[in-house]
N, C-alpha and C positions, 0 to 999 in steps of 0.2 A: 504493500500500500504506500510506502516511503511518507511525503509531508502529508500532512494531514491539518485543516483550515476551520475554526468554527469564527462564526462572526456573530454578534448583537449588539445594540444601539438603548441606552438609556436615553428618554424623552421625559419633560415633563407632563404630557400626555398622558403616555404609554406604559411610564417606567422603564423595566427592563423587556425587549423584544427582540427573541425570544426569552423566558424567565434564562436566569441564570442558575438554575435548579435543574433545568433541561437539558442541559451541555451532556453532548457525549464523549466527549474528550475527555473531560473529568481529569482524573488520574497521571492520564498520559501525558497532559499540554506540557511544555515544558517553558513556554513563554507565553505573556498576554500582552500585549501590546495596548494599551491606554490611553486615548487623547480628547483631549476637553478641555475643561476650563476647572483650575482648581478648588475654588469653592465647591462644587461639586461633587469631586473627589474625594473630599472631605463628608460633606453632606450626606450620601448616599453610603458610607463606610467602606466606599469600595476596597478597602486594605483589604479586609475582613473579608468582608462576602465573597469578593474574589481569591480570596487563600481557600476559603472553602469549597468553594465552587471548582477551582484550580489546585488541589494543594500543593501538586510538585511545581507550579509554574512561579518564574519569577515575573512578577508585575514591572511593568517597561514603560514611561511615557513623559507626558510633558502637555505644561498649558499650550493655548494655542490662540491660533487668528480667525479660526475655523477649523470646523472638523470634516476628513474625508471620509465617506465611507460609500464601498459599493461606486455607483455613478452620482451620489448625491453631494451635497459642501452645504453642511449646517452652522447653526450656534446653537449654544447653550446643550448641546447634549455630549454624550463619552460612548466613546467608537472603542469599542471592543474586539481585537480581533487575536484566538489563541490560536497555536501552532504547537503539532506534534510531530518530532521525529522520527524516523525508524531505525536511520543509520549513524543518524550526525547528533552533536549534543552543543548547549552552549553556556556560556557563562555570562555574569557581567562584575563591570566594577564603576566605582567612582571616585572623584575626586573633586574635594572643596575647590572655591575660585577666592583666593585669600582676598586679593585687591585687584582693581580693571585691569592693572598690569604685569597679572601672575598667569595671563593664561597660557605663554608655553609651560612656565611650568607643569601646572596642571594638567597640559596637554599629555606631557611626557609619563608625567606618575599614571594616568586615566590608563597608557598603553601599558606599563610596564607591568601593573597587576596580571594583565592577561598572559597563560599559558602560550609561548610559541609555538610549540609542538601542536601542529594538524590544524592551525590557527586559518581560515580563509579569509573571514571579514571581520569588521568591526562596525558596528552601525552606532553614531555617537548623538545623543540627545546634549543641551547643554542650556542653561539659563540664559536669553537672550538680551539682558538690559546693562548690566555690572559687569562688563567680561569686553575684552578685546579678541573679537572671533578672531582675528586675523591672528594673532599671538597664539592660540588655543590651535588652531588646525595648520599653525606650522610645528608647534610642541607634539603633533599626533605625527606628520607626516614626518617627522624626523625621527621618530622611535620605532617607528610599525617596521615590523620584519619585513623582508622582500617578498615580492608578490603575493601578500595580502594587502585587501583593499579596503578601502574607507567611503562609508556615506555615514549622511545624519541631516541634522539642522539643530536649528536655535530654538527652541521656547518664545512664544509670543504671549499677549494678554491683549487680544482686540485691536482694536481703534485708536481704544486710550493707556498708553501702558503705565502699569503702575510698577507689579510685579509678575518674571515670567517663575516657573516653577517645573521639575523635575520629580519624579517617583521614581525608585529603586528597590523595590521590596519594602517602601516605607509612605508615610503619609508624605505629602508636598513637600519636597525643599528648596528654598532658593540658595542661589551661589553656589550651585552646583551643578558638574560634567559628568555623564552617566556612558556606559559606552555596552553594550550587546557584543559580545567576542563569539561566534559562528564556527562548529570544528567539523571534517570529516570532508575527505574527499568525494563523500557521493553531490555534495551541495554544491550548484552553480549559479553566479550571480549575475544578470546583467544591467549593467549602470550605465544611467546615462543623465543630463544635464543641458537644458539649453535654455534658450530665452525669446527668441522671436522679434527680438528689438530691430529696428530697422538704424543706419547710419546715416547719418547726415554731416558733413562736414569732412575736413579732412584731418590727419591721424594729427594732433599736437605732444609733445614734451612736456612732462612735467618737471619743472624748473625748482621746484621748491613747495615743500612738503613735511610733514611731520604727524606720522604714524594714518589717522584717516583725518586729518585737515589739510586740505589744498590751497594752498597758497599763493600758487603761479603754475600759470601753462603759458609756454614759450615765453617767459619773462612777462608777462602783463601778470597782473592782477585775475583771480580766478573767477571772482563772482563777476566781476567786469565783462570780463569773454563770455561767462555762462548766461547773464542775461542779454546780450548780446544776440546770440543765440535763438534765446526764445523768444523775444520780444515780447508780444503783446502778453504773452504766456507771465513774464516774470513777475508781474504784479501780484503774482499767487503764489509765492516761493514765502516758505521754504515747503508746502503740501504742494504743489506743482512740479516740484521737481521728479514725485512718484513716476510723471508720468515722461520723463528726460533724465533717465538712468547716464552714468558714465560705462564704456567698455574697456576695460582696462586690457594692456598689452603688455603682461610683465616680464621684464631683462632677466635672464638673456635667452630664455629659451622661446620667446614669445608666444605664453600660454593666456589663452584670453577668458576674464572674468567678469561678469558684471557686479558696477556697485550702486547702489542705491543712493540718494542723498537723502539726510538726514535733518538736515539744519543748515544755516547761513549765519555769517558775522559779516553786520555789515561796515561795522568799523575797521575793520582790518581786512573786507574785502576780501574774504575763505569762503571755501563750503567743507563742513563737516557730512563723510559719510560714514557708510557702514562696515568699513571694512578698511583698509591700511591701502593709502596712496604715493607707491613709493617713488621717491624722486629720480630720475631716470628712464622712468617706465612712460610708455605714450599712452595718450587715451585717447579718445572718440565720443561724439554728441550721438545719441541715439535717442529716438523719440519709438512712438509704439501706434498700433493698429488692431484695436482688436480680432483680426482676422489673422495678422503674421503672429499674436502670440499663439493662435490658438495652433496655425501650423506648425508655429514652432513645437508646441507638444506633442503634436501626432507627429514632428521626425524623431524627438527626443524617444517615446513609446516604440519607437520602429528603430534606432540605434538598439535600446535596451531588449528589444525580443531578438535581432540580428546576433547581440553577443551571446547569445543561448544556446547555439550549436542544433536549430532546431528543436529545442524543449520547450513544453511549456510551462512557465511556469505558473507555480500556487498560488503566489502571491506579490503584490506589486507593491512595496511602500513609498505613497506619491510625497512629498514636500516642495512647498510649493511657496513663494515668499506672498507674506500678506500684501504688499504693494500690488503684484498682479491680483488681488480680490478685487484691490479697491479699484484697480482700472478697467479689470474687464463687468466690474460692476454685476448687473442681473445678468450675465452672459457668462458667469463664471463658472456654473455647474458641464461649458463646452467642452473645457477643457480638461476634464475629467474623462469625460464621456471623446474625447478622440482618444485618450489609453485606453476605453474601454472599448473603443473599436478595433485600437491595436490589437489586443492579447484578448480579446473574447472573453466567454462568459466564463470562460475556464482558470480566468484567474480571476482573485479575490484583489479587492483594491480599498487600502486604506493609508490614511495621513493624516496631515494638517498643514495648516497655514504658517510660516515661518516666517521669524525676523532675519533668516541666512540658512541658506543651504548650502550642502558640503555634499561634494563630489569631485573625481578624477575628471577635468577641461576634454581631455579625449583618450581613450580605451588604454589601457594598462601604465597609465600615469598618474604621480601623487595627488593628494585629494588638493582641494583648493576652497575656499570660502567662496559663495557668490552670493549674488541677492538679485531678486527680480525676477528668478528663474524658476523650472520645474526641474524638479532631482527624482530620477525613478531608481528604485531599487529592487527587481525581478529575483525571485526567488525558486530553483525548483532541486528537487532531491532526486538522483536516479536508486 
């Protein structure tokens, strides 16, 4: 039988559907994957219910911007989705986020816990507000053994962030990195990452920078050139900027990332994003359509089932940056629903919304921080 998939959806309708009394898996799950909104998780005792419901499984998740489940993208409910082995087994660990600028470390202790031996993936959950992603997923990708691979994302809290929060076999915690360790050669993954964003302009230098505030592109002033740019658009910066992401081209291998902007100073003429803008590295203006994001995830869904060797897989875990929510607006359940066209009814699809997704730029290379983007993560056992 190899993987083995149950899914159910708490509503405040519904409750739980199906009961979580009903699960056939029971015994065997050895993971349940979690995603919602932490009040919640609290509310509903999910620790509890789910240890009993689950007892071998270790509880896995994180707040969110939305929840995926199936073809659907809700709020306010928690996406349940357990997974049983046959062949393969896995572990997880964690690690505190001392201060915003402890996250290689943190990155490195998250890997080091995990057994090397028959080690394939790592899927990393992490608190998305307190924390320097970019520090955090170069401390992952400098520790992770050779050819094992890396996805995850960031924790989000909606619209309005206050705080994002992480589960481990425990009730909510914030300032903290959680990571899913994956063992056994019958298990194959396929990953994949893109964004749909369209270019406009030509590539620039960044001239002057420091960690994710941007300073200078080709020696001007940044916010200078970026409203520049958008024009009539800029009067709505710094939430306008969701929808005019940076592409970054990072030296020297030029591996390309998207970054989100976050924020503006307008006295010193910067944009703060979400991820680290290194000086050196070129960027590019992209603006968005919702028709190319959507294509963009039915190529990303069509990389991710191409690296499968022909299999299909069980299970898909989508992440997906809350910024494309808020652009692709009531047309966001699309984007969904082209992975679900990709990989058929035969695979299970669940996520969330993310403040940054982590995934390898292109097929057997280190993970990389993005934002703006959709990260698929394919799952199947032979």
């Amino acid at each position: 039988m190899n993987m083995r998939v149950e899914q159910c959806q708490w509503t405040v309708a519904g409750g739980w559907n199906p009961p979580l009394s009903s699960t056939t898996l029971a015994a065997s799950a050895q993971v349940v994957f979690l995603f919602g909104h932490a009040h919640l998780v609290r509310t509903q005792e999910c620790v509890v219910r789910i240890g009993q419901a689950f007892p071998n499984a270790h509880l896995f998740g994180c707040s969110t911007a939305g929840e995926i489940q199936g073809s659907c993208v809700d709020n306010g409910t928690l996406a349940l989705t357990a997974l049983a082995f046959d062949h393969s087994r896995i572990a997880t660990a964690q690690a505190p986020i001392e201060t915003v600028d402890s996250g290689f470390v943190a990155g490195e202790h998250l890997i080091r816990q995990l057994d090397p031996r028959g080690l394939r993936h790592v899927f990393v959950l992490c608190e998305g507000l307190q924390v320097n992603a970019s520090d955090l997923v170069r401390g992952i990708a400098a520790t992770v053994p050779p050819g094992v691979t890396v996805s995850g994302g960031f924790a989000a809290d909606g619209h309005a962030p206050q705080a994002t929060l992480v589960w481990n076999d425990s009730e909510p915690q914030q300032s903290m990195a959680i990571a899913l360790g994956f063992y056994g050669e019958r298990l194959h993954f396929g990953l994949s990452v893109t964004g749909g964003w369209r270019p406009f302009g030509p590539e620039r230098l960044i001239t002057k920078s420091h960690k994710n505030v941007l300073y200078e592109i080709d020696g001007r002033p940044a916010l200078e050139l970026y409203k520049q740019y958008l024009g009539e658009h800029a009067v709505g910066l710094p939430a306008a900027g969701l929808m005019f992401p940076l592409e970054l081209c990072l030296a020297p291998d030029r591996k390309r990332v998207m970054r989100a902007l976050i924020g503006v100073d307008e006295t010193q003429q910067s944009i703060i994003f979400a991820g680290d803008m290194p000086e050196g590295s070129h960027a590019r203006f992209m603006m968005g359509h919702i028709e190319d994001l959507i294509d963009g995830t039915l190529k990303a869904a069509k990389s991710s089932l191409d690296s499968m060797s022909g299999r299909q897989p069980s299970l898909s875990l989508l992440v997906s940056c809350a910024a494309r929510r808020f652009f692709l607006n009531q047309r966001v359940e699309e984007e969904v629903e082209a992975v679900r066209d990709v990989l058929g009814e035969g695979t299970a699809l669940t996520g969330f919304y993310s403040y940054g997704e982590i995934a390898p730029p292109e097929a057997g290379g280190a993970a990389e921080l993005h934002n703006e983007t959709m990260s698929i993560t394919s799952i199947a056992e032979d």
